[in-house]
N, C-alpha and C positions, 0 to 999 in steps of 0.2 A: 358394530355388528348387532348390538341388543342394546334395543334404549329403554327404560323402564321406569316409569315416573304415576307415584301416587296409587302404584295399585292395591287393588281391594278386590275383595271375593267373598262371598255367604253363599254355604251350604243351606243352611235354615235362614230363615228371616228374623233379623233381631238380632243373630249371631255371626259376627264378621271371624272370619278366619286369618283373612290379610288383610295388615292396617297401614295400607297406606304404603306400600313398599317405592324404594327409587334407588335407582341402580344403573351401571351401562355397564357391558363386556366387550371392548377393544379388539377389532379383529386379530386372529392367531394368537388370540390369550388362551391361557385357560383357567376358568373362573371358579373357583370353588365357592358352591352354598353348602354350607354347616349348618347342622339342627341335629334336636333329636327327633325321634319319633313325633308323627302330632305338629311339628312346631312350622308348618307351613311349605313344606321343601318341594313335596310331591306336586302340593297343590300347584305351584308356581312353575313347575316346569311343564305342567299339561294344560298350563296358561298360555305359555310360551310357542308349544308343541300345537298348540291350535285345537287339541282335544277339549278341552271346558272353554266355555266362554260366557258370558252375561258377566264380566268383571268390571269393573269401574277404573280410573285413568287411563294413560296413555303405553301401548305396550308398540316399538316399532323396534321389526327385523331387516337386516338387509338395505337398512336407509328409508323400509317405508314401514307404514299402520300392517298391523298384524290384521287378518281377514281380508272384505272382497277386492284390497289394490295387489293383493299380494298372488302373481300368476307363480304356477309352478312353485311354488312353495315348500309342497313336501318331497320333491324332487331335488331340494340343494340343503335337506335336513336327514341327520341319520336320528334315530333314539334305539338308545337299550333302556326300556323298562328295568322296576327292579325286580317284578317277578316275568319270568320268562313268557312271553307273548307268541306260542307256537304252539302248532298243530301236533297232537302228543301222538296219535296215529300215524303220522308221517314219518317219514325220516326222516332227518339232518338234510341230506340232499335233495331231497321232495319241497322240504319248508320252503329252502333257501333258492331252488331253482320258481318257488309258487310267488315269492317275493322280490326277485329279479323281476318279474315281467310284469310290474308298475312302472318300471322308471326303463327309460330310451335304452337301445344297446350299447350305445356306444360309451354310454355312463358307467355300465357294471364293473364292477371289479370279475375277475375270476373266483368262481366259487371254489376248485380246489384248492386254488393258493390262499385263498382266506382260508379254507379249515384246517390250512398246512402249519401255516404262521400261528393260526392260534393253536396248534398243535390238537389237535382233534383226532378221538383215535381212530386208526382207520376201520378197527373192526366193525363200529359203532357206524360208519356212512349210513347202509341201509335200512338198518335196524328204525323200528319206531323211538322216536323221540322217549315213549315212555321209559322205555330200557337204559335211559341215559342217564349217569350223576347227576347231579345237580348243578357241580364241578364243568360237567361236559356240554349241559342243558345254556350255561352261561356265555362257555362259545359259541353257540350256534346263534342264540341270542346279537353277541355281538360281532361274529358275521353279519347277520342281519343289517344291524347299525350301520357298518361298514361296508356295504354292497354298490351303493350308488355316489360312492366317493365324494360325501358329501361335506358343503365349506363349514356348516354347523354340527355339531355330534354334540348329543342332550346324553349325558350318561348318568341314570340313577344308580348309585351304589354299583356300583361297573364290577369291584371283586367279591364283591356279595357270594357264597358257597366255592368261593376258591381254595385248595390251600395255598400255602406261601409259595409254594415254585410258581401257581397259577398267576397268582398275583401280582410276583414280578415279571410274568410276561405280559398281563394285560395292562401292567404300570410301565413298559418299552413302547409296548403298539400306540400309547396314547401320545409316550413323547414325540414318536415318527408319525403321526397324525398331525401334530402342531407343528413339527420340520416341514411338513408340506404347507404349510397354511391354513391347517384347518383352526377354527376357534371350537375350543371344549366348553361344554356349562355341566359342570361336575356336581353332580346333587350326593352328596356322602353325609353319613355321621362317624364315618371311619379317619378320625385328622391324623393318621399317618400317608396316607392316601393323599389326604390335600397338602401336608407339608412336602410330602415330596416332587408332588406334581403341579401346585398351583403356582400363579401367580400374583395373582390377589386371592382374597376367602372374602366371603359375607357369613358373619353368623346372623342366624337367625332363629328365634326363641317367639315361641308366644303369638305368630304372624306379624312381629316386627322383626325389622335389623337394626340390631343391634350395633354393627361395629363393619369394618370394609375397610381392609388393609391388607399388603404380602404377610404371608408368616414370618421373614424375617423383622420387621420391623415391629408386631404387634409382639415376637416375642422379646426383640432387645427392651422395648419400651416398658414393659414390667418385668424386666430382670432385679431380684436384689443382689446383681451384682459378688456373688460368690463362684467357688471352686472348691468342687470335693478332691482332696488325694488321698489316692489309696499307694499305702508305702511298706517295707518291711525297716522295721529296725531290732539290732539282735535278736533274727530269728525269728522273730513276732511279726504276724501283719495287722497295720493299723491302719485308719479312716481319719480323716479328719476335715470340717470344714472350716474356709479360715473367707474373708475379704480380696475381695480383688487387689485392693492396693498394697497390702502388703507382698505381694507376689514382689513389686518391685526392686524391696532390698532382699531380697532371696527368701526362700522356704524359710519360715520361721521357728523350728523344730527339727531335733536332730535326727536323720534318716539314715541306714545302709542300701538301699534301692526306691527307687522312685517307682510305682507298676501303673499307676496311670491318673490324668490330671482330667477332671471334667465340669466344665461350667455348669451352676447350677440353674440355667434361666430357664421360665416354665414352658411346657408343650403346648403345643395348639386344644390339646386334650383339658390342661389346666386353665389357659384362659377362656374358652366355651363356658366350662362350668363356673367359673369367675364372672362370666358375662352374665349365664343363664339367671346366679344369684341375685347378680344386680337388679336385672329385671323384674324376679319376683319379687323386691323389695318395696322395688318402684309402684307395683299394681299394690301391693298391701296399703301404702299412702296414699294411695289416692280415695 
């Protein structure tokens, strides 16, 4: 679906922002790019998205060169910005019916069932844009993304001003987005987000990548291999961390209740910044 070989990009002359990035995403994956702020994420999806261009290597979607082979293009592409790209004058229904009518009819989703699904309140239809959370400003948004039922969905920080009930609805929509076939390219610095919805990650630090692997594997591959329990005995509750292999001939310590046993291998959270450090190590040696 995304083939990405050698890219590079400068803002200023003299100063690369992307060094050389190489990458593919598999159709009906969904891909997660990790960064922080700064560290090249945005830039590389308005790469992808067709919005900047004068970049260097090879960027091809859909089997062909991004640019003039690629007919209909933004027609089989959704994007959610990560700041809301809509008409604050308008309304919710105003926007989204102003943005239906780029792409064929036969394409469109339903605009009430999308503001349904993402649970959009209905006070708020009419109402201008401005009047809306920020919370509510992010469904409409991804309504938006989601209007011309398209095979690629580019999502920057997708739960950006949610709260958590928000969150786990727009972390459902995305996995029944990939049940139908769609492929995601997930632009977050939020790695709860990508641990639960990716299936590969790329970090990315500095306008390089660093590292491209599932979160399960990148996190077993630097596990030390521990287990915290937390336990009572006589009355007291204790913590302790012990080795994985002793787990085999039983708890090594005498307990009255077991309250709970948890591996201690690092987050997506702790290998980033793991990663990010290595990096800056790397440019200080050079």
């Amino acid at each position: 679906m995304i083939e990405v070989e050698n890219l590079t990009f400068s803002y200023q002359k003299q100063k690369q922002t992307l060094h050389g990035l190489t990458f593919s995403v598999a159709d009906g994956e969904i891909f997660g790019f990790l960064g922080p702020n700064g560290s090249g994420k945005s830039t590389t999806q308005k790469i992808l998205t067709g919005i900047l261009q004068g970049y260097g290597g090879n960027v091809r979607l859909f089997g062909k060169a991004l640019g003039s082979e690629q007919k209909n293009f933004r027609e089989k592409i959704g994007v959610l910005f990560e700041f809301p790209y809509l008409y604050t004058n308008l309304s919710a229904l105003d926007n989204l019916h102003y943005f239906a009518s780029f792409y064929p009819a036969d394409s469109r989703r339903d605009i009430n069932e999308l503001l349904e699904l993402l649970e959009f309140k209905k006070d708020f239809l009419k109402k201008p844009v401005s009047s809306c959370s920020k919370g509510m400003r992010q469904r409409v948004s991804m309504a938006r993304a989601l209007l011309n039922n398209p095979q690629l969905l580019f999502l920057d920080e997708p739960t950006n001003g949610l709260d958590p009930q928000g969150a786990v609805l727009f972390r459902g929509i995305i996995e029944e987005e990939r049940k139908k076939g769609t492929t995601v390219f997930l632009t977050t610095h939020n790695m709860m987000d990508a641990d639960l919805l990716c299936d590969r990650v790329a970090f990315i630090a500095d306008g390089e990548i660093k590292v491209i692997d599932t979160p399960k594997k990148l996190k077993e591959e630097n596990s030390n291999h521990q287990v915290e329990i937390n336990y009572v005995y006589q009355g007291k509750h204790g913590s302790t961390v012990i080795e994985m292999p002793e787990l085999k001939a039983g708890i090594p310590f005498p307990y009255d209740e077991i309250i709970s046993i948890h591996s201690k291998e690092p987050t997506l959270e702790d290998m980033f910044i793991q990663r990010r450090a290595q990096g800056r190590r790397g440019l200080l040696q050079r």
